[in-house]
C-alpha positions in Angstrom: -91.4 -119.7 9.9 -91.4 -122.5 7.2 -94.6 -123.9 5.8 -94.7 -126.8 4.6 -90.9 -126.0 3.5 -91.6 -124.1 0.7 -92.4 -120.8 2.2 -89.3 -118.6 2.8 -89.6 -116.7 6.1 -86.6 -113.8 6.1 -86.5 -113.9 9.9 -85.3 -117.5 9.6 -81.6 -118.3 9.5 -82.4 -120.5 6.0 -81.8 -119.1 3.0 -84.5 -118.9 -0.3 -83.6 -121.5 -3.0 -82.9 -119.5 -5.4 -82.2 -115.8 -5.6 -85.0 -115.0 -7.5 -87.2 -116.1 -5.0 -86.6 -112.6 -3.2 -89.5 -110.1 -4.3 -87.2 -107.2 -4.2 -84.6 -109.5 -6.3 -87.8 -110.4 -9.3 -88.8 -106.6 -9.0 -85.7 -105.2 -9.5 -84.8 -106.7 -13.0 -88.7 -105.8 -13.9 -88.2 -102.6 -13.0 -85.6 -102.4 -15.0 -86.8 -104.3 -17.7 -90.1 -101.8 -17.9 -88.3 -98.6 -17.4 -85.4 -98.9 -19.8 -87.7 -100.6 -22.8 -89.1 -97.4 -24.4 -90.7 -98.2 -28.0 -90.1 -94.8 -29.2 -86.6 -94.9 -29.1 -86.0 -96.3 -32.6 -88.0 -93.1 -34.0 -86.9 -90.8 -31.1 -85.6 -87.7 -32.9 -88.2 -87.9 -36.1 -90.9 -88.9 -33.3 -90.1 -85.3 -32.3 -89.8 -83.7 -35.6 -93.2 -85.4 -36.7 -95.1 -83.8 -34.0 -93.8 -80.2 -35.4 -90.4 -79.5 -33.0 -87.6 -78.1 -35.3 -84.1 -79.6 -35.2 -82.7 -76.5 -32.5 -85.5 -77.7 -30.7 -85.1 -81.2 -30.5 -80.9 -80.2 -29.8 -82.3 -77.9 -27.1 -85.0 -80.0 -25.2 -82.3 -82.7 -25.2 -79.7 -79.8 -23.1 -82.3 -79.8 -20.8 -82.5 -83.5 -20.0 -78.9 -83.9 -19.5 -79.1 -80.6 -17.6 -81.9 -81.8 -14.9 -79.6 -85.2 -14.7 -76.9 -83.2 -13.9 -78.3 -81.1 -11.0 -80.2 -84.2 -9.6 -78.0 -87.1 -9.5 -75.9 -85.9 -7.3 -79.0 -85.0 -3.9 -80.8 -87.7 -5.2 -78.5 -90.3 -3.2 -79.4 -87.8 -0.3 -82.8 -87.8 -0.8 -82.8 -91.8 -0.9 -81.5 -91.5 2.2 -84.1 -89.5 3.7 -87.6 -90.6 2.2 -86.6 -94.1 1.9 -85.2 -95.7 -1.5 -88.7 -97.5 -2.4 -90.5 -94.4 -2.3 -87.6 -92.7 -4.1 -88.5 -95.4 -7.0 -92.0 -95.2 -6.7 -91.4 -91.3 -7.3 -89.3 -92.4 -10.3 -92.7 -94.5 -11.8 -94.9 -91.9 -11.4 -92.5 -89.6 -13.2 -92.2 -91.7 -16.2 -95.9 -92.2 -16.3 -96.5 -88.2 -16.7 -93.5 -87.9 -18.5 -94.8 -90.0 -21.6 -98.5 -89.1 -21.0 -97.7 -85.5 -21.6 -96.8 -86.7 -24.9 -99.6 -89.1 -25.9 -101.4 -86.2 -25.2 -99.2 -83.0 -26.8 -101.0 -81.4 -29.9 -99.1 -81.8 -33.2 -98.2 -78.1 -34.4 -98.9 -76.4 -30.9 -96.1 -74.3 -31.6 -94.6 -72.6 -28.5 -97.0 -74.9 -26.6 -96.1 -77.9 -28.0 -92.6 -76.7 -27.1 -93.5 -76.1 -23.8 -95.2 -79.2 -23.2 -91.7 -81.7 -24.6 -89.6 -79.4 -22.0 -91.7 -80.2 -19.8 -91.3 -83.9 -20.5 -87.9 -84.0 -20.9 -87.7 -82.4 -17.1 -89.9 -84.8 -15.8 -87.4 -87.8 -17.6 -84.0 -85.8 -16.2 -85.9 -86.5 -12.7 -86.6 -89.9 -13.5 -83.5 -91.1 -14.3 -81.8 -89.5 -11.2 -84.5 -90.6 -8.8 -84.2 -94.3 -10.4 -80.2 -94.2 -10.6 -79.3 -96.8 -8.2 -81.9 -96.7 -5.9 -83.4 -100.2 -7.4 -80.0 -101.6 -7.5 -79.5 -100.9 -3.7 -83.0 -102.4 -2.9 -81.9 -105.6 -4.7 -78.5 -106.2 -3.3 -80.0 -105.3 0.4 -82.3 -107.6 -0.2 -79.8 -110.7 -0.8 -77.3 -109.6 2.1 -80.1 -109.4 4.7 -80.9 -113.3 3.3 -77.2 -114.3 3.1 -76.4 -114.6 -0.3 -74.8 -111.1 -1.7 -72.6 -113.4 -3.5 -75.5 -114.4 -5.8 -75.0 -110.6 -7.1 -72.9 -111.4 -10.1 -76.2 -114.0 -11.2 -78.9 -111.5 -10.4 -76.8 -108.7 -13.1 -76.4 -111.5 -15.7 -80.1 -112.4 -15.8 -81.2 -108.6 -15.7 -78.9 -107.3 -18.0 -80.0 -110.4 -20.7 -84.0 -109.6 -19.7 -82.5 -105.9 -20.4 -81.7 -106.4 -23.4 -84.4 -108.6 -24.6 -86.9 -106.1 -23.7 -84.7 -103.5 -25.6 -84.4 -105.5 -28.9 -88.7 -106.2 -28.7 -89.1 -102.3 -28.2 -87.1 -101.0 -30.5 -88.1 -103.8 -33.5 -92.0 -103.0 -32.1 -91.6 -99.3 -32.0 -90.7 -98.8 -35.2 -92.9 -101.1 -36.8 -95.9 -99.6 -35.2 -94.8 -96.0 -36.1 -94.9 -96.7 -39.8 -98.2 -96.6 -40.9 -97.6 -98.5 -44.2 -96.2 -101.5 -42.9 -99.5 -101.3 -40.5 -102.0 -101.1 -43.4 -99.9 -103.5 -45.5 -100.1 -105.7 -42.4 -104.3 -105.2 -42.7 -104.7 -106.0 -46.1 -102.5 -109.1 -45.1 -105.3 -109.7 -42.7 -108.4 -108.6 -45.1 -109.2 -106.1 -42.7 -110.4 -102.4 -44.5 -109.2 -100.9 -41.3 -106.3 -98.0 -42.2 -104.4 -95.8 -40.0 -102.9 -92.2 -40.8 -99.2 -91.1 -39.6 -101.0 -88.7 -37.1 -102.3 -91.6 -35.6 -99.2 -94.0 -35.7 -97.1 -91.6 -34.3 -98.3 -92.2 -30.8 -98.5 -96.0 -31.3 -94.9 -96.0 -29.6 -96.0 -93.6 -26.7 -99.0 -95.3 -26.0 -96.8 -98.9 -25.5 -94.1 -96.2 -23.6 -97.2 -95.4 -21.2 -97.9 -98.9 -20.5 -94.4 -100.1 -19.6 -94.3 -96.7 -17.0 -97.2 -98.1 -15.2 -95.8 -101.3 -14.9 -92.7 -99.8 -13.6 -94.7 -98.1 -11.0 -96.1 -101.5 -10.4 -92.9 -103.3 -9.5 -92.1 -100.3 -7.3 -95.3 -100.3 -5.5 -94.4 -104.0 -4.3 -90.8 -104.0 -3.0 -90.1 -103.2 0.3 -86.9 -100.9 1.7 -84.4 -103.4 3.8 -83.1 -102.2 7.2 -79.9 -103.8 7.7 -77.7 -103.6 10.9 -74.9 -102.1 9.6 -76.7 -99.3 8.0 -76.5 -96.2 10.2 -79.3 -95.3 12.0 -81.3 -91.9 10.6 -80.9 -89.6 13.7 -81.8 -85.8 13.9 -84.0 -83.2 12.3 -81.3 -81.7 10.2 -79.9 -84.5 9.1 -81.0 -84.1 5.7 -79.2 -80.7 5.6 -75.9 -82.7 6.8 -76.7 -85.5 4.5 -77.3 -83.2 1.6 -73.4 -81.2 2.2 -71.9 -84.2 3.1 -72.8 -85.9 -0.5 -71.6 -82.7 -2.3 -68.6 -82.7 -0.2 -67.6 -86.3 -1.3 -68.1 -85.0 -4.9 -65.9 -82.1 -4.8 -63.5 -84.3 -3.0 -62.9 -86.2 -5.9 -63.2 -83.9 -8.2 -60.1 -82.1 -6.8 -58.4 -85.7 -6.7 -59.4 -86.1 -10.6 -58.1 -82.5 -11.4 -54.7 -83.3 -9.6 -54.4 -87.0 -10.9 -53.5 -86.5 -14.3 -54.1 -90.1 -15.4 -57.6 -89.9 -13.9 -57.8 -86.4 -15.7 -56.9 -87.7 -19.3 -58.8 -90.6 -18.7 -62.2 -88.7 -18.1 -61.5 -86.4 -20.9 -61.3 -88.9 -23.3 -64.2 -90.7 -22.7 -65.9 -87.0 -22.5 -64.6 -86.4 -25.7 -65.9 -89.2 -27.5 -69.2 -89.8 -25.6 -70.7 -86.1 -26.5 -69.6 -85.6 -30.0 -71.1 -89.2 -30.5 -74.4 -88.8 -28.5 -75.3 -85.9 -30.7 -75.2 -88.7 -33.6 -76.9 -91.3 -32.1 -79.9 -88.9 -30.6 -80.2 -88.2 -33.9 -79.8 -91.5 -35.7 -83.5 -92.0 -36.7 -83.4 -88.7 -38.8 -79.8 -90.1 -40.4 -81.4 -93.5 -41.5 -84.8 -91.5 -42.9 -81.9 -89.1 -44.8 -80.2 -92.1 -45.8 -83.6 -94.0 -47.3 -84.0 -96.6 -44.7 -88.0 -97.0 -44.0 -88.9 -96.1 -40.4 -90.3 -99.8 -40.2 -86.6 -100.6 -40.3 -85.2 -98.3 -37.6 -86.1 -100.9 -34.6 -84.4 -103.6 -36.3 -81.1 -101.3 -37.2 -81.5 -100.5 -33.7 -81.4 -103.6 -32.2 -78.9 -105.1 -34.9 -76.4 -102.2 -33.3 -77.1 -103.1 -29.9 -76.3 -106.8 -30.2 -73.1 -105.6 -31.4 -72.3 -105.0 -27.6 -72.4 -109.3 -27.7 -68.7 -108.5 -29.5 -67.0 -105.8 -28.7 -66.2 -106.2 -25.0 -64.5 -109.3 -25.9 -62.7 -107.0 -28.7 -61.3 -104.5 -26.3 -60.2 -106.9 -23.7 -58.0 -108.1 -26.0 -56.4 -104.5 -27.3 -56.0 -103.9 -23.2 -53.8 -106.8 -22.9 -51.7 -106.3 -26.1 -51.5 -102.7 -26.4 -51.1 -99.3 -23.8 -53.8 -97.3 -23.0 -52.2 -94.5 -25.3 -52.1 -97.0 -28.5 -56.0 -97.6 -27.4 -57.4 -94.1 -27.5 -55.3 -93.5 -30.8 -57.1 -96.2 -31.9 -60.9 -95.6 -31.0 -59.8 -91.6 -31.9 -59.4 -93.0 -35.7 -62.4 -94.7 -35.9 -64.4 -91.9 -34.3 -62.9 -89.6 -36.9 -63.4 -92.0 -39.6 -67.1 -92.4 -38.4 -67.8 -88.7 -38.2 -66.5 -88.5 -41.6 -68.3 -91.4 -43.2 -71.4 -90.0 -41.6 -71.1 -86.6 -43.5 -71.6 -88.1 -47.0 -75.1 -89.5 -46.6 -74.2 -92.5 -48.8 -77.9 -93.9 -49.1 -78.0 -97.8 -47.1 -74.1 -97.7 -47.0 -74.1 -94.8 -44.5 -75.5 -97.1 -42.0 -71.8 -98.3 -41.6 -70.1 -94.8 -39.8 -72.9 -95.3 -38.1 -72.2 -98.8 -36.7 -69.1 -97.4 -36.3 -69.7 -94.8 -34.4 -71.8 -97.1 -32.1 -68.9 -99.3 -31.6 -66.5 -96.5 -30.7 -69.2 -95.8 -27.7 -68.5 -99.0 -26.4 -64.9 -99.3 -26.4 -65.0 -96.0 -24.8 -67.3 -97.0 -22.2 -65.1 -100.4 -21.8 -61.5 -98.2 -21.6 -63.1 -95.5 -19.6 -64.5 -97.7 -16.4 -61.6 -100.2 -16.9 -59.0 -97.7 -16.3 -60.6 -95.2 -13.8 -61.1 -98.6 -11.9 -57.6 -99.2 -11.6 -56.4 -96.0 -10.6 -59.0 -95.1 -7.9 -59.1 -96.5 -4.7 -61.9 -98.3 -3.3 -63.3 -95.5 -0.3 -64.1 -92.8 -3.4 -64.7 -95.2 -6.3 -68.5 -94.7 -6.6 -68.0 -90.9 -6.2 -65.4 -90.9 -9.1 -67.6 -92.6 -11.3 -70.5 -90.3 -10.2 -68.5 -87.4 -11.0 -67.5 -89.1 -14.2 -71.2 -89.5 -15.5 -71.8 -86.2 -14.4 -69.0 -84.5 -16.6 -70.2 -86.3 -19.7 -74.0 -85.6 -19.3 -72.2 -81.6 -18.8 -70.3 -81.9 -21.9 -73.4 -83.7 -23.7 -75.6 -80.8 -22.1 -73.4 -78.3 -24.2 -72.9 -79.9 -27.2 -77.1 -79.7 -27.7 -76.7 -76.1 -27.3 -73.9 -75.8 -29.6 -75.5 -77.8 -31.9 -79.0 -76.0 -31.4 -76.6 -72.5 -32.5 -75.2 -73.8 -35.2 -78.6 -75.2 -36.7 -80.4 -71.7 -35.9 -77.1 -70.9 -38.2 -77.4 -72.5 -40.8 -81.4 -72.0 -41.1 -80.4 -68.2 -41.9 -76.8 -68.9 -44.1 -77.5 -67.3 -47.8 -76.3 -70.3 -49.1 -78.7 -72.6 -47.3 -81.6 -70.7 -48.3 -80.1 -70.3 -51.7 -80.2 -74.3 -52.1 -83.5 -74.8 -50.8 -85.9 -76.0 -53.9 -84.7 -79.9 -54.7 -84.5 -80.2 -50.9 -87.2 -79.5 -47.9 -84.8 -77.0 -45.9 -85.0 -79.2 -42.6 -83.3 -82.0 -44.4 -81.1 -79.7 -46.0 -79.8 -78.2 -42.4 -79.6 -81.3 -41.0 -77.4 -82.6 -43.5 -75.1 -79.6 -43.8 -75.0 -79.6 -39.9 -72.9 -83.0 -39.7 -70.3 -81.8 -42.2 -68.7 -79.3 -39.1 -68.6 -82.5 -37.2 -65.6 -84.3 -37.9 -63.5 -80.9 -37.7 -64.7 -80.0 -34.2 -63.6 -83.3 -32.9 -60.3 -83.3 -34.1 -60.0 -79.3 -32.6 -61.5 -81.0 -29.5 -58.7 -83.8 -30.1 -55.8 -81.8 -30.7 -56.3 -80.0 -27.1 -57.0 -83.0 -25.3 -53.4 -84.3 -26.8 -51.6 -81.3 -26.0 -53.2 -81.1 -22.1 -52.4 -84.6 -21.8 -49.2 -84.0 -22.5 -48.8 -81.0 -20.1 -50.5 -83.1 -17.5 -48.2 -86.4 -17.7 -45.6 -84.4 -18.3 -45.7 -82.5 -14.5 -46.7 -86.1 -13.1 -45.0 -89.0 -13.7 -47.1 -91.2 -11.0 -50.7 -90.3 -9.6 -51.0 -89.6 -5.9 -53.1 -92.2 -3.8 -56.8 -91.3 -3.6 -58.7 -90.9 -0.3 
C-alpha cells in the first residue's frame, strides 16, 4: 500500500525510488562501515606489545585467527542456511562486541593470563569474520531482487565500498592519534586544559572507539530482516542441517580436486599464496616497523590511510600490464618488487624505510587484482564462489603457518648467543624483531624458486585446463 506516495510497501508491484531506500540495502553498507573501521588497527601489533605480549606471541595469537577462519568459513554458509542469515549477523555483532571488550578490559602484564585472555579474543574475531562473511551481502542483494532492482547491485558496492573506506581512513588517522599520549597532552595545553593522560591510559583509547563501532554493528543487524524469495528452496527436514553441512564440504573438495588437476588454476593460487603470507607477516607487523624506523605512533593512522588510498591507483596500473603483457611477464614482475620490498624492509633506513613498505602494500594489490582476475576466467560459473572460497581458505592456511614459523624463529633468535651478545645499545625486543626480517627475503625466493619449478612440471603435463563442473 502507498501513502500518500512516499511510503514504499514491498508487497506492491512499484519499486522504492532509490535503492537506498531499502532498510536491508542502508544497513548493509553500515554494517559494513561499523564492522570493518577498527581504530586500533594503525597501532595493532605495538597495541599488543604495549599491553605486555611478546613478539611469538603476537605471531602466535595471529595463527590462531586465521586458524578459526579457516575451520569456520567453510559451515558457516551452512549454518546461514539453517538459523537464518540475520541472526547469523546478529551473532557476528555480538562477537565483535566481546571480542574488543575482553580487551578494554585485559590487565597490562597478566602474563599467561593476559595471554589467555588475547587468544581468546582473537577466537572470538576468527568467528566473527566467518559468521559476517557474506551473510550481509546476501541480505542486501535479496533485498533488491525481491523489490526488482538487482541491477542496482553494482551502485549499492560503489557507495559502500567509498563509505568503506572513508570510515577506514577516519579510524586509522583517529586511532593513532588517540593512542599517542603526547600529541593528546600537546593537544590540552593547546586548549589550556591541565588535564594529562599516561600511555596506560591511551592505550585503550582505540579499543574503547573499537567497542563503540561493535555495538553499532550489532545495531544495524538487529534491524534488517531475512528475505524469503521464491526461488529459494524451501528448508525441509530435521536432518537437513547434517545434509546441508556435507553437501557444502562436498562442493569444497570438489573444487579443490578441480584446482589440484587444473594446473593454471593451481599456479594461479600459489602465487597469490605466495605473496599474500610472506607479505601479511609484514603488514601485521607494520606499526612496530614504523616505531623501529622513528615514525611517532601519532603518524601511523595517517601512513596508514596514505597506503590505502594507494588502492585509488593501482587497479588502474594492473589493468593495464594485463592487456600488454602475459600472466607469466606479470608474476615476474610483482615477484621483483616483492623481493625488492622484503629487502628494502631489512635495512631499517629511518623515514626512508617507509618506501619497501609501500611497496610491499602495492604488491598485495596487484596480487589480489591478478589473482581474482585470472581464476575468474578460468573457472566456470556453477563452482566459481567455491573456488574462491577455497582460494581464501588456502591463503588464511599458508598465513596460519607463516605466524608459527615466524613465532619459531623469534623464540630462536631470543636464545641465539649472538643476540644476547648484542643486547646493551638495543632493548632485546627491538633487537629480535629487527634481526627477524633479515631471513625474510631468502625464504621468499626458496618459496619462489619451488613455485617456478612446480609450475613448470605442472604446465608442462597440461597444455590446456579441463572444463570445471
Amino acid at each position: 500500500m502507498i501513502n500518500g506516495g512516499n511510503t514504499f510497501d514491498p508487497m506492491s508491484d512499484k519499486t522504492p525510488p532509490s535503492p537506498f531506500a531499502i532498510p536491508n540495502v542502508r544497513r548493509f553498507i553500515a554494517f559494513r562501515v561499523c564492522f570493518n573501521a577498527r581504530f586500533y588497527y594503525p597501532v595493532f601489533a605495538v597495541l599488543f606489545l604495549d599491553f605486555g605480549l611478546t613478539l611469538e606471541q603476537f605471531a602466535l595469537l595471529n595463527a590462531a585467527w586465521a586458524a578459526t577462519i579457516v575451520l569456520l568459513e567453510v559451515p558457516s554458509g551452512a549454518l546461514a542456511d539453517l538459523i537464518g542469515r540475520r541472526n547469523l549477523l546478529v551473532v557476528a555483532g555480538v562477537l565483535m562486541i566481546a571480542e574488543i571488550a575482553l580487551l578494554c578490559l585485559a590487565p597490562r602484564g597478566g602474563g599467561q593470563l593476559l595471554f589467555a585472555i588475547f587468544l581468546v579474543n582473537r577466537v572470538l574475531s576468527g568467528m566473527a569474520e566467518a559468521a559476517a562473511s557474506g551473510a550481509d551481502e546476501a541480505l542486501a542483494y535479496d533485498a533488491l531482487k525481491r523489490d526488482g532492482r538487482p541491477e542496482d547491485w553494482g551502485r549499492v558496492l560503489e557507495r559502500q565500498i567509498r563509505y568503506q573506506s572513508l570510515g577506514y581512513v577516519i579510524a586509522m588517522s583517529v586511532g593513532a592519534a588517540v593512542y599517542d599520549p603526547d600529541l593528546l597532552n600537546r593537544l590540552m595545553d593547546g586548549l589550556g586544559l591541565a588535564l594529562r593522560f599516561a600511555p596506560e591510559t591511551t592505550l585503550r583509547f582505540p579499543l574503547f572507539l573499537t567497542l563503540a563501532m561493535a555495538i553499532g554493528a550489532l545495531v544495524q543487524t538487529l534491524g534488517m530482516e531475512d528475505i524469503a524469495l521464491d526461488e529459494a528452496p524451501a528448508k525441509t527436514a530435521a536432518g537437513e542441517p547434517v545434509s546441508m553441512i556435507r553437501q557444502t564440504f562436498r562442493m569444497t573438495w570438489r573444487a579443490g580436486r578441480w584446482i589440484l588437476q587444473t594446473p593454471m588454476a593451481l599456479c594461479i593460487i600459489l602465487a597469490g599464496l605466495l605473496f599474500d603470507h610472506v607479505i601479511r607477516v609484514v603488514i601485521t607487523l607494520n606499526s612496530q616497523y614504523l616505531r623501529a624506523i622513528h615514525y611517532p605512533e601519532a603518524s601511523f593512522g595517517l601512513i596508514g590511510s596514505g597506503l590505502a588510498l594507494m588502492g585509488m591507483v593501482i587497479p588502474k596500473i594492473a589493468e593495464r600490464m594485463d592487456g600488454r603483457f602475459t600472466p607469466t611477464s606479470n608474476f615476474f614482475t610483482v615477484a621483483a618488487m616483492a623481493a625488492m620490498g622484503l629487502t628494502g624492509i631489512t635495512f631499517f633506513w629511518p623515514y626512508l624505510g617507509l618506501l619497501p613498505l609501500a611497496m610491499l602494500s602495492a604488491v598485495m594489490m596487484f596480487t589480489n587484482f591478478f589473482s581474482s582476475r585470472y581464476l575468474n576466467q578460468i573457472t566456470a560459473s556453477e563452482q566459481r564462489a567455491t573456488v574462491l572460497s577455497f582460494k581464501g581458505l588456502s591463503y588464511n592456511l599458508a598465513y596460519g603457518m607463516a605466524g608459527l614459523l615466524y613465532a619459531l624463529l623469534l623464540a630462536f633468535l631470543r636464545r641465539h648467543p649472538a643476540i644476547l651478545a648484542a643486547v646493551g645499545d638495543k632493548d632485546l625486543e627491538a633487537l629480535v624483531f629487527e634481526q627477524s626480517f633479515l631471513y625474510l627475503p631468502g625464504y621468499f625466493i626458496l618459496m619462489l624458486a619451488v613455485l617456478i619449478m612446480v609450475a613448470r612440471l605442472q604446465l608442462k603435463r597440461h597444455t590446456k585446463p579441463p572444463k570445471t563442473g
